[in-house]
N, CA, C and O atoms as a Tinker XYZ file with bonds, in Angstrom:
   428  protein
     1  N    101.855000 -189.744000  -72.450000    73     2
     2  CA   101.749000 -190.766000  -71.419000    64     1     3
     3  C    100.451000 -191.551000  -71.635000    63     2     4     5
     4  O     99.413000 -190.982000  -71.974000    81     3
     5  N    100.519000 -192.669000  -71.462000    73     3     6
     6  CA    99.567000 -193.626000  -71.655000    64     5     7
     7  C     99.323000 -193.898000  -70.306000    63     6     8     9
     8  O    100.192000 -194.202000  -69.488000    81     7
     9  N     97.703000 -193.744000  -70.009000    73     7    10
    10  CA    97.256000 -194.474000  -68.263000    64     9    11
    11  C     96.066000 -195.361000  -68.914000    63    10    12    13
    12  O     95.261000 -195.017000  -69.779000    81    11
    13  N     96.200000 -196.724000  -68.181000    73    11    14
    14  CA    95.597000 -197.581000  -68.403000    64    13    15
    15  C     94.704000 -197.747000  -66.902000    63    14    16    17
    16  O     95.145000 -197.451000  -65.791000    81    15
    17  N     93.452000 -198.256000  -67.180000    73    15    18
    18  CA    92.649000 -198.177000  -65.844000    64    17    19
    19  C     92.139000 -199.574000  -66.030000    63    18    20    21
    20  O     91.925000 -200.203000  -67.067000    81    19
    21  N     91.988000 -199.919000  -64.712000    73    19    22
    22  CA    90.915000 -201.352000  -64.734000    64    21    23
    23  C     89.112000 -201.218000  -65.095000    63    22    24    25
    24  O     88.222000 -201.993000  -65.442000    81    23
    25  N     89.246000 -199.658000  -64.754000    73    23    26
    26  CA    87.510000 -199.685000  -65.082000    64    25    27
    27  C     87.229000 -199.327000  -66.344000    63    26    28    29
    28  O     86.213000 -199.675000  -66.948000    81    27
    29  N     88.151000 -198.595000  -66.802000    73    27    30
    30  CA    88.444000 -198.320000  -68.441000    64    29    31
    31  C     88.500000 -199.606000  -69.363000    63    30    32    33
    32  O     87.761000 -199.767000  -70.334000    81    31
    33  N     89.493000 -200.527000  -68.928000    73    31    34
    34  CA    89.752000 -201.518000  -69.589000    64    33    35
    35  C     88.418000 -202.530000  -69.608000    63    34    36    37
    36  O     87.795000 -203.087000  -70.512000    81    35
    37  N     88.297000 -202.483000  -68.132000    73    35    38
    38  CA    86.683000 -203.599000  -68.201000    64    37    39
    39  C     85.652000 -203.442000  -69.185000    63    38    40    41
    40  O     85.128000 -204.357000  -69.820000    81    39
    41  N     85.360000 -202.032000  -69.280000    73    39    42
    42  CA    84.242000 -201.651000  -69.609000    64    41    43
    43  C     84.354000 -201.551000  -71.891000    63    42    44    45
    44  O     83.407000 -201.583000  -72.677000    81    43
    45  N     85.294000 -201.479000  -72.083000    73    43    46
    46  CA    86.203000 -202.435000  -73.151000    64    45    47
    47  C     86.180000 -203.399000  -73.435000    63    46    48    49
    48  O     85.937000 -203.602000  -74.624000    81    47
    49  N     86.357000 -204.291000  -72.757000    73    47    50
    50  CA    85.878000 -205.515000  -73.096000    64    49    51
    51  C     84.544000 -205.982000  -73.051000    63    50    52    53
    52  O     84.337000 -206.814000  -73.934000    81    51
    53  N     83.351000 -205.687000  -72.176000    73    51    54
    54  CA    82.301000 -205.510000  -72.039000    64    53    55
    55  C     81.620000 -205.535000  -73.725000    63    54    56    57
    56  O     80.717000 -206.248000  -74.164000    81    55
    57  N     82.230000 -204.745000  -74.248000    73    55    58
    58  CA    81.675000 -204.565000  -75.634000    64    57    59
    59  C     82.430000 -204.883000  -76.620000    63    58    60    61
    60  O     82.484000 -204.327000  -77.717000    81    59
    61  N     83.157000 -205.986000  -76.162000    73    59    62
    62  CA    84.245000 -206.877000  -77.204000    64    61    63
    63  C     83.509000 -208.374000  -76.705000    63    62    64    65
    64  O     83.171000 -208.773000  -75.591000    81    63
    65  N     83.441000 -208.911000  -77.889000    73    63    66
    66  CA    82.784000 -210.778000  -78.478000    64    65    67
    67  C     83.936000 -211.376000  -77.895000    63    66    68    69
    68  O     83.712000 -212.586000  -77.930000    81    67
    69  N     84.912000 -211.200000  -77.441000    73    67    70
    70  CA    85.870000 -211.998000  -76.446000    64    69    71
    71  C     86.134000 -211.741000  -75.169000    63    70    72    73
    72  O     85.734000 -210.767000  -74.532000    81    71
    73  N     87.026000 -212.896000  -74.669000    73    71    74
    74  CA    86.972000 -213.056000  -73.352000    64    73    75
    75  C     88.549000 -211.900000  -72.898000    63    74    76    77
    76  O     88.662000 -211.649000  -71.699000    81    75
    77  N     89.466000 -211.385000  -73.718000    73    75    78
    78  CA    89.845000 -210.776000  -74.212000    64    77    79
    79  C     90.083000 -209.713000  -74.557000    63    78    80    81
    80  O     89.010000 -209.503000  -75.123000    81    79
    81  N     90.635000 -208.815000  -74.693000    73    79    82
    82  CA    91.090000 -207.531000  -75.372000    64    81    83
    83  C     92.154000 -206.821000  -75.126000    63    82    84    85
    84  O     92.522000 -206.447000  -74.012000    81    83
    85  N     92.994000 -206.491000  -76.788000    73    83    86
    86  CA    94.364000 -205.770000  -76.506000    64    85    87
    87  C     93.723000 -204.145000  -76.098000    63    86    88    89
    88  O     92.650000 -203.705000  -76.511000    81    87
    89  N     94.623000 -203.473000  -75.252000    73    87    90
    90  CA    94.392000 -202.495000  -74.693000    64    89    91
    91  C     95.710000 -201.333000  -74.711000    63    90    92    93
    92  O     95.619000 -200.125000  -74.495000    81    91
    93  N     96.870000 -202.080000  -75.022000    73    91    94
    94  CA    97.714000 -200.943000  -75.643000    64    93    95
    95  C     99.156000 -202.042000  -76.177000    63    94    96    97
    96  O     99.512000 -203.130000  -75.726000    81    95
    97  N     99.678000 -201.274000  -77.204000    73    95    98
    98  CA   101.119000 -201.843000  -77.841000    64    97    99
    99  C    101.696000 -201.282000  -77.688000    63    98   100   101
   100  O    101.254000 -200.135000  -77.763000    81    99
   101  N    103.236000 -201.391000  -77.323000    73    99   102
   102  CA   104.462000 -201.032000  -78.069000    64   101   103
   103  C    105.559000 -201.420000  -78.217000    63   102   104   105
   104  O    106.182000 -202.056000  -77.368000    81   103
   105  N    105.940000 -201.125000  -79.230000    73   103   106
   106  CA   107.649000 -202.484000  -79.549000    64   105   107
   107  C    107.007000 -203.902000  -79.486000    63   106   108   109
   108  O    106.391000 -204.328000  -80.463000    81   107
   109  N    107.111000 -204.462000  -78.621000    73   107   110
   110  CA   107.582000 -206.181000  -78.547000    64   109   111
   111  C    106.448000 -205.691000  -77.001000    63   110   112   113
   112  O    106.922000 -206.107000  -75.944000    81   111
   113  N    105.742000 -205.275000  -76.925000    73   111   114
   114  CA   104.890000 -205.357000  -75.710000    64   113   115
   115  C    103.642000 -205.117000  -76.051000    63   114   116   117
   116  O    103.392000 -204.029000  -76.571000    81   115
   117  N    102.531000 -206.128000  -75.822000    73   115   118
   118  CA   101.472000 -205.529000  -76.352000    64   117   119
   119  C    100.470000 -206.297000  -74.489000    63   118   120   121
   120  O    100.643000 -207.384000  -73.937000    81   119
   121  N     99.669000 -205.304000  -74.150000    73   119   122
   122  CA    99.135000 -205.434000  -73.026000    64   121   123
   123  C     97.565000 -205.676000  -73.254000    63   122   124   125
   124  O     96.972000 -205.138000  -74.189000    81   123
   125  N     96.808000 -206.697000  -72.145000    73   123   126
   126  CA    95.548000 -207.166000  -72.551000    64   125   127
   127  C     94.688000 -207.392000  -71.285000    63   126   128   129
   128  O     95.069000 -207.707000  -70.157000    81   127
   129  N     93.750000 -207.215000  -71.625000    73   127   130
   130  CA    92.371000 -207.042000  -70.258000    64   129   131
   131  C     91.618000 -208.612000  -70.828000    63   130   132   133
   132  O     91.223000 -208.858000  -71.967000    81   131
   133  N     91.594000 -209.409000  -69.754000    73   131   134
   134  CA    91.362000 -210.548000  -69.547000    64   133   135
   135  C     90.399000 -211.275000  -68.652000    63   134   136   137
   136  O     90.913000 -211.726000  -67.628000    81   135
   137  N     89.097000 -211.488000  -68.818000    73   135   138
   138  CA    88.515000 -211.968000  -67.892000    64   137   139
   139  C     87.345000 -213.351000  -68.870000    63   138   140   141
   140  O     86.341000 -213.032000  -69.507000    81   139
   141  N     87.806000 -214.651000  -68.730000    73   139   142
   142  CA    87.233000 -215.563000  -68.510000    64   141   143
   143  C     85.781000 -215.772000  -67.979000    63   142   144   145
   144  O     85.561000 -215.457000  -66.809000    81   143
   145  N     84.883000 -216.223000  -68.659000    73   143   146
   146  CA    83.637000 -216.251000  -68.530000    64   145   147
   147  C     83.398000 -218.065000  -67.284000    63   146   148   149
   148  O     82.168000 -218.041000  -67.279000    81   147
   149  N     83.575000 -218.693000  -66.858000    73   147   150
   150  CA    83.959000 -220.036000  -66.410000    64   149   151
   151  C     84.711000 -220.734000  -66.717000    63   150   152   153
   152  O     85.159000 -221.477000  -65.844000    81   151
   153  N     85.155000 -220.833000  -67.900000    73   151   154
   154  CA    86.011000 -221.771000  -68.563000    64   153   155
   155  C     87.082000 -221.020000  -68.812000    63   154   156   157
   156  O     86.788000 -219.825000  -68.766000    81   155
   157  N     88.752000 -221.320000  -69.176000    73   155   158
   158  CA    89.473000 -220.485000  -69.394000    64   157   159
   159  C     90.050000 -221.394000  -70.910000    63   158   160   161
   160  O     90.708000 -222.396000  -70.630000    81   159
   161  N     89.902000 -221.190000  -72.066000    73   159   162
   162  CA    90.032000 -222.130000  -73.219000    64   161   163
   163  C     91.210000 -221.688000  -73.691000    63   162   164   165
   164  O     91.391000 -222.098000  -74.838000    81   163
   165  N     92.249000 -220.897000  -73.204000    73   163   166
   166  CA    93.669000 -220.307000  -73.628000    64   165   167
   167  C     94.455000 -221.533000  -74.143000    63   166   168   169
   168  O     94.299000 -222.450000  -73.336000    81   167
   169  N     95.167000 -221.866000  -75.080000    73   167   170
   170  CA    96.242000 -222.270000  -75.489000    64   169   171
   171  C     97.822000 -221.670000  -75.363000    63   170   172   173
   172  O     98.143000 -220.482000  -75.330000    81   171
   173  N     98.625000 -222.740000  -75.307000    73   171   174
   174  CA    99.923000 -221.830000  -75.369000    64   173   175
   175  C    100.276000 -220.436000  -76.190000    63   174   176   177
   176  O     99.939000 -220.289000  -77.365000    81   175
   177  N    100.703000 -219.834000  -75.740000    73   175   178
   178  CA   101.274000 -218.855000  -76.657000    64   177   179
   179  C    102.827000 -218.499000  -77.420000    63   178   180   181
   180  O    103.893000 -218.989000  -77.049000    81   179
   181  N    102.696000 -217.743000  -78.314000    73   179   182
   182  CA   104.318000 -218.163000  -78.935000    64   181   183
   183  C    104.826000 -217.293000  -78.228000    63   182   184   185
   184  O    106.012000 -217.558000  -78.423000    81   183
   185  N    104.822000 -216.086000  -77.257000    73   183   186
   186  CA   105.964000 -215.399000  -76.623000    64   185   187
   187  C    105.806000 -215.196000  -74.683000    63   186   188   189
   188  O    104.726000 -215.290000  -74.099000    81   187
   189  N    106.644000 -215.020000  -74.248000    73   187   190
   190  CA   106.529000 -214.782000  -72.830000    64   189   191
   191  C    105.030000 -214.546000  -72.559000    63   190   192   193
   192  O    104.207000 -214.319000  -73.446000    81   191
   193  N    104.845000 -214.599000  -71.650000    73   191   194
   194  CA   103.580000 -213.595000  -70.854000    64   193   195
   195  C    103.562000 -213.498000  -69.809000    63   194   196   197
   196  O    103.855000 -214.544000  -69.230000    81   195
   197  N    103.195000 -212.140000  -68.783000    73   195   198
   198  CA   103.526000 -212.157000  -67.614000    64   197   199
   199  C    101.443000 -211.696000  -67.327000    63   198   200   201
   200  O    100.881000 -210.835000  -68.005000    81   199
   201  N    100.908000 -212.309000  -66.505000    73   199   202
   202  CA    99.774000 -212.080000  -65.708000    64   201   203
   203  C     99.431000 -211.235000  -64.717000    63   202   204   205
   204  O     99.445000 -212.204000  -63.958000    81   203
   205  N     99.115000 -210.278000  -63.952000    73   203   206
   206  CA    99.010000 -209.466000  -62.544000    64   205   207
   207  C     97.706000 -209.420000  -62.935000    63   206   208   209
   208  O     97.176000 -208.840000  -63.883000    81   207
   209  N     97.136000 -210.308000  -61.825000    73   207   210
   210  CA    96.016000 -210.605000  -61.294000    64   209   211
   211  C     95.036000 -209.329000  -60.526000    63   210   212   213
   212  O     95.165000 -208.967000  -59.356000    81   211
   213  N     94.171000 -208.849000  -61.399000    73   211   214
   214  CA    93.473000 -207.802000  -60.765000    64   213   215
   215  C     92.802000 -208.476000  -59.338000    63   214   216   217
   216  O     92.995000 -208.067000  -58.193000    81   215
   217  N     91.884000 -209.727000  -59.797000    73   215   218
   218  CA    90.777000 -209.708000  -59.037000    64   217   219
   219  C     90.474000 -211.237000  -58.871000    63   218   220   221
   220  O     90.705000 -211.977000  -59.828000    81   219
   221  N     89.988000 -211.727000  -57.752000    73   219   222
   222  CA    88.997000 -213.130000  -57.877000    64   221   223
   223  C     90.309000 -214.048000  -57.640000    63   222   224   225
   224  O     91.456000 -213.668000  -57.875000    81   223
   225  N     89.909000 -215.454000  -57.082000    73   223   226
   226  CA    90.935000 -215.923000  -57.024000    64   225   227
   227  C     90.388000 -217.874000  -57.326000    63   226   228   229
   228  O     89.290000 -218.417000  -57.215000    81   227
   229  N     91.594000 -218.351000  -57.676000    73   227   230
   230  CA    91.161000 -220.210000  -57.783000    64   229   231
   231  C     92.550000 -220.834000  -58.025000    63   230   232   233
   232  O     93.409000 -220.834000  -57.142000    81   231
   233  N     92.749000 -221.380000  -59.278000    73   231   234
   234  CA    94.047000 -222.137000  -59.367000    64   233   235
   235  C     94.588000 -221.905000  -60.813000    63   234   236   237
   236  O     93.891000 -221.503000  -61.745000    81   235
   237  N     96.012000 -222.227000  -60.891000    73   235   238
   238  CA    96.563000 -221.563000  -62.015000    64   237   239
   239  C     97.425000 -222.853000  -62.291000    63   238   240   241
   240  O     98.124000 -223.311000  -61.387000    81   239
   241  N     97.382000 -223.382000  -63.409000    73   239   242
   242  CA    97.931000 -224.445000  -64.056000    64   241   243
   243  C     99.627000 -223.849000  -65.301000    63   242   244   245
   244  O     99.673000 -223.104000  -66.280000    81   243
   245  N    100.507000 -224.493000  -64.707000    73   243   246
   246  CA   101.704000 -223.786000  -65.335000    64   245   247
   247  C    102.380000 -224.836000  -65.496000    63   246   248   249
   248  O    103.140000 -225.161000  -64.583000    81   247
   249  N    102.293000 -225.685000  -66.735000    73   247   250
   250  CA   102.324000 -226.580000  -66.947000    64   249   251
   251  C    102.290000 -227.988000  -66.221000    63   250   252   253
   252  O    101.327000 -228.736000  -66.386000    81   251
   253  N    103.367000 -228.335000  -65.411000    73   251   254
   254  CA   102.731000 -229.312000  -64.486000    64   253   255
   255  C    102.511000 -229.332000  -62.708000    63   254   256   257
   256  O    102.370000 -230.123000  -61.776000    81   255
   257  N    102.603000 -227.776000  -63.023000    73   255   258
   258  CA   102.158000 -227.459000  -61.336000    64   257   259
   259  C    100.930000 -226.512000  -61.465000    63   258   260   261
   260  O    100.819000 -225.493000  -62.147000    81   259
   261  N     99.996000 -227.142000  -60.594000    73   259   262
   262  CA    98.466000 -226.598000  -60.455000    64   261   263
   263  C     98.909000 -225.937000  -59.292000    63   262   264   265
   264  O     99.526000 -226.614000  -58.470000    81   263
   265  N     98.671000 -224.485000  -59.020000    73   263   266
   266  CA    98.518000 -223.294000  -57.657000    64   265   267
   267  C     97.521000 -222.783000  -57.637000    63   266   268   269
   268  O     96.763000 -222.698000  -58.603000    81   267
   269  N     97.259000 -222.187000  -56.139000    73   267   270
   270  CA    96.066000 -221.002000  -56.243000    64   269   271
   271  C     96.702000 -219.867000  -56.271000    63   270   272   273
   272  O     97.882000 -219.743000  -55.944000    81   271
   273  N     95.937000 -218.918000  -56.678000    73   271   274
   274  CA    96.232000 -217.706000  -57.008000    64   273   275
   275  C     95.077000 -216.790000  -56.314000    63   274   276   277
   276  O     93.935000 -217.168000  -56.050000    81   275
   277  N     95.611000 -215.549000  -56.088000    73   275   278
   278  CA    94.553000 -214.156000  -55.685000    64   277   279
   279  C     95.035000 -213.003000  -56.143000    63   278   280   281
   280  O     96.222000 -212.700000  -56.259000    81   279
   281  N     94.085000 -212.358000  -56.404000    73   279   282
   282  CA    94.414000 -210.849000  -56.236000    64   281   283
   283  C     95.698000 -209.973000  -55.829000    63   282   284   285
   284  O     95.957000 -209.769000  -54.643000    81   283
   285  N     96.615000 -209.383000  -57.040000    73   283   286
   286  CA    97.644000 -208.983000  -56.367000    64   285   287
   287  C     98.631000 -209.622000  -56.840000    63   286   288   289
   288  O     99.729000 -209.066000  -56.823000    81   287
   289  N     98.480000 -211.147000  -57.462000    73   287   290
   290  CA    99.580000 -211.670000  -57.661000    64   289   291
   291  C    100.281000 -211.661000  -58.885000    63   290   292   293
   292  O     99.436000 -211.317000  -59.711000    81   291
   293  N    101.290000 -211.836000  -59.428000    73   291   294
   294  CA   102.229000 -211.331000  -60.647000    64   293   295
   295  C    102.571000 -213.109000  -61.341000    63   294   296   297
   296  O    103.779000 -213.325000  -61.240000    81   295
   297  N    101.921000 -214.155000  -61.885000    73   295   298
   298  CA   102.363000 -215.223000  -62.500000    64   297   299
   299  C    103.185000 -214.739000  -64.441000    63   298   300   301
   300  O    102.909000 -214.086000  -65.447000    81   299
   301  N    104.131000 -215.524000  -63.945000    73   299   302
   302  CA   105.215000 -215.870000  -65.216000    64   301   303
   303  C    104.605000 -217.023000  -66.039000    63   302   304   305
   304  O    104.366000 -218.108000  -65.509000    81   303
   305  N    104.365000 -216.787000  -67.286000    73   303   306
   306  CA   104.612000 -218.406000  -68.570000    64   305   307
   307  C    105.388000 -217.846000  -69.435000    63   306   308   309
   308  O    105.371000 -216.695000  -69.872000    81   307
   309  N    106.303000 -219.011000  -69.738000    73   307   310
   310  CA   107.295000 -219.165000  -70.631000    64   309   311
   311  C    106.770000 -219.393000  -71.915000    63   310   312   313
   312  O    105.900000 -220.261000  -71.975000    81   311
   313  N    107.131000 -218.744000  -73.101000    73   311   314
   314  CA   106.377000 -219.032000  -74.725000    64   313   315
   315  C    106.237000 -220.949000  -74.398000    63   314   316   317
   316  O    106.953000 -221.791000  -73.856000    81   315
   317  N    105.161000 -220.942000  -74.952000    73   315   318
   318  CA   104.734000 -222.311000  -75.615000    64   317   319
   319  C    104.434000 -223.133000  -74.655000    63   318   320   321
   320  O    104.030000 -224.278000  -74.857000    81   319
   321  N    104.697000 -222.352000  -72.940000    73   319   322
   322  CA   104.223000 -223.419000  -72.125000    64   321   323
   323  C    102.446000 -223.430000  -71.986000    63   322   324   325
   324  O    101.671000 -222.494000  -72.185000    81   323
   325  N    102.184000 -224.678000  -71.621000    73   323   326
   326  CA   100.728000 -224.906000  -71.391000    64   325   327
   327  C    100.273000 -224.536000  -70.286000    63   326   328   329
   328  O    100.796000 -224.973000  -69.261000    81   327
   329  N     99.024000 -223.502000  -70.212000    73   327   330
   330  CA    98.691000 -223.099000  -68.770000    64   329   331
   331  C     96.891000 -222.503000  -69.210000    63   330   332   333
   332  O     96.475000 -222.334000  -70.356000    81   331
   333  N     96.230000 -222.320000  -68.122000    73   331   334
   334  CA    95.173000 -221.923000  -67.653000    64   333   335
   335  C     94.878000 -221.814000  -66.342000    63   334   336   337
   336  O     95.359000 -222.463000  -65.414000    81   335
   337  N     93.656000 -220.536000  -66.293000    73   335   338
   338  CA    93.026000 -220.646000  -64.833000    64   337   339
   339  C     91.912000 -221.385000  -64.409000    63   338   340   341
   340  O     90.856000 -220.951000  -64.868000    81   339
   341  N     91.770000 -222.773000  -63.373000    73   339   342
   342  CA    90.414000 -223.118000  -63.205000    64   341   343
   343  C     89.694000 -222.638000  -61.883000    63   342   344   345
   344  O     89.986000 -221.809000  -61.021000    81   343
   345  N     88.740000 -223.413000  -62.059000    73   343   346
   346  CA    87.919000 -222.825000  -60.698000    64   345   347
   347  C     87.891000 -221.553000  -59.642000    63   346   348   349
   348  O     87.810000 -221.393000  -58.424000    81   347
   349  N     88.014000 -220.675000  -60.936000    73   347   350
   350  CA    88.170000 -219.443000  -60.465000    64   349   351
   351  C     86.820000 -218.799000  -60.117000    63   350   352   353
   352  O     85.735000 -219.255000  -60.477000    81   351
   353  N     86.993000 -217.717000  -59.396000    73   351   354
   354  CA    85.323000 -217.278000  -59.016000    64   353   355
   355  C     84.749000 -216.067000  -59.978000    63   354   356   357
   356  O     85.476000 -215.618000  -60.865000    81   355
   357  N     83.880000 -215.732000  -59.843000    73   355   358
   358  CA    83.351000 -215.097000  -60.867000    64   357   359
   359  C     84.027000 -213.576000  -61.497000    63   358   360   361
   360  O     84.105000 -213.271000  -62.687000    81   359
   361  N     84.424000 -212.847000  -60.445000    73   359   362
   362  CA    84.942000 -211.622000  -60.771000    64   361   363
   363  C     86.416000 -211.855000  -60.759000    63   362   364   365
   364  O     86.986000 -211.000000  -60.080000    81   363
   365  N     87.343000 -212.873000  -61.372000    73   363   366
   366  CA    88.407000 -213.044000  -61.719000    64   365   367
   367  C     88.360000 -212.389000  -62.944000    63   366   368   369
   368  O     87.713000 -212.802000  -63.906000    81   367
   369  N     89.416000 -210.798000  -62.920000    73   367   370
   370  CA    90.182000 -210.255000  -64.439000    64   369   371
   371  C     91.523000 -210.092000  -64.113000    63   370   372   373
   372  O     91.869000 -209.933000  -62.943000    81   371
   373  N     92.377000 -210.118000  -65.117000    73   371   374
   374  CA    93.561000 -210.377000  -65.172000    64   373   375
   375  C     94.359000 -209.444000  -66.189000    63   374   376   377
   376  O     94.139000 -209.609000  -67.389000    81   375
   377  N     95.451000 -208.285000  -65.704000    73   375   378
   378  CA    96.146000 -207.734000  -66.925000    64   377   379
   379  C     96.947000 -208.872000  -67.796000    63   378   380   381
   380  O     97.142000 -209.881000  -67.118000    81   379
   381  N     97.397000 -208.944000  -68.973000    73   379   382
   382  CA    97.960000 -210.097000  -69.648000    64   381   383
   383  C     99.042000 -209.035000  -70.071000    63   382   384   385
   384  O     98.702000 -207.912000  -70.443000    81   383
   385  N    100.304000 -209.415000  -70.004000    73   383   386
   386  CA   101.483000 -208.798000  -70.567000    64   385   387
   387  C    102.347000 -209.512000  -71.283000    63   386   388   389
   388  O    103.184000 -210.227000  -70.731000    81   387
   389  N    102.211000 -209.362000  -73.047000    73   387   390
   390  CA   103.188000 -210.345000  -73.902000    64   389   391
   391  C    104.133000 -209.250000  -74.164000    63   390   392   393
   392  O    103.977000 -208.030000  -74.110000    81   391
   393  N    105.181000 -209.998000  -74.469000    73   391   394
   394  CA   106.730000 -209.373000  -74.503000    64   393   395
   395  C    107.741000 -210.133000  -75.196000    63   394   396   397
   396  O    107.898000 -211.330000  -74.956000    81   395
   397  N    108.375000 -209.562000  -75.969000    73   395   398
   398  CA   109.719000 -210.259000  -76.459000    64   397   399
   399  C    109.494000 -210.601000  -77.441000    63   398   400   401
   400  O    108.463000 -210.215000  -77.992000    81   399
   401  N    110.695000 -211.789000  -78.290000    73   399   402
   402  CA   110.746000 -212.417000  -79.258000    64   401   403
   403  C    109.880000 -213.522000  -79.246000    63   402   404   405
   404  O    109.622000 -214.025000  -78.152000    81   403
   405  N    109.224000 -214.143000  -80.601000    73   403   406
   406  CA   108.232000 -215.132000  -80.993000    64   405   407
   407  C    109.374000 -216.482000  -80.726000    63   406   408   409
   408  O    110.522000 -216.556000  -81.162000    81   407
   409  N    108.565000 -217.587000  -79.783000    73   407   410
   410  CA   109.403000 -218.550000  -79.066000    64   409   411
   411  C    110.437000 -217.791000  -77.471000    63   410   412   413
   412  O    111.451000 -218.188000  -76.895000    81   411
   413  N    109.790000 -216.937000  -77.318000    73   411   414
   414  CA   110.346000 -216.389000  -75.880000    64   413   415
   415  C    111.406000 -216.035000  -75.581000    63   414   416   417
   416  O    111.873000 -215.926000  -76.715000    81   415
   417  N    112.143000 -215.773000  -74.973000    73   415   418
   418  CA   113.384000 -215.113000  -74.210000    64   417   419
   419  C    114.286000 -216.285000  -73.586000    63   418   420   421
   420  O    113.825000 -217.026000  -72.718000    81   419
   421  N    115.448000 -216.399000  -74.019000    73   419   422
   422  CA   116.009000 -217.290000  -73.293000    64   421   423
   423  C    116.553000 -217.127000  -71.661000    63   422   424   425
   424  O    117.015000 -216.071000  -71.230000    81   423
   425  N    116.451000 -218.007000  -71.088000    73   423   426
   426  CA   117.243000 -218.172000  -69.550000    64   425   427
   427  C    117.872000 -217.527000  -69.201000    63   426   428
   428  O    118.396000 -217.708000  -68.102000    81   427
């Protein structure tokens, strides 16, 4: 059994040069500890990704709808769509969950 922790994972990235870090794989799932320093400089990605928002809250850009977001919440992007978080507050981290086939999952 694999247990993944938020204070485990933080403290992981802490001592990773990115904003970033994979934290476990398997199959077509690879899971990531995410916390943005002010800026969020993400580009699309080639497969699904699903977000659950540990902490901190501001606005979430999903392609052409800007939302706020908090703590708790579960956001969907579709491969290749364009998205980021802005004006988020300082202790915003985020689990990152990629999944599936390269170019995403169909409808």
């Amino acid at each position: 059994m694999t247990r993944l922790t938020v204070t485990n994972a933080l403290k992981t990235l802490e001592a990773h040069d990115q904003p970033f870090k994979t934290v476990f794989s398997h199959g077509s799932l690879n899971v990531e500890i995410y916390q943005p320093n002010g800026v969020d400089h993400q580009q699309p990605h080639s497969r699904d990704e699903i977000y659950v928002v540990i902490s901190g809250s501001g606005y979430f850009v999903n392609g052409d709808t800007r939302s706020p977001f908090e703590s708790g919440e579960v956001l969907f992007v579709p491969a290749g769509m364009v998205h980021r978080f802005e004006a988020f507050t300082e202790d915003f981290a985020t689990w990152v969950f990629f999944y599936g086939p390269e170019g995403g999952e169909s409808a």
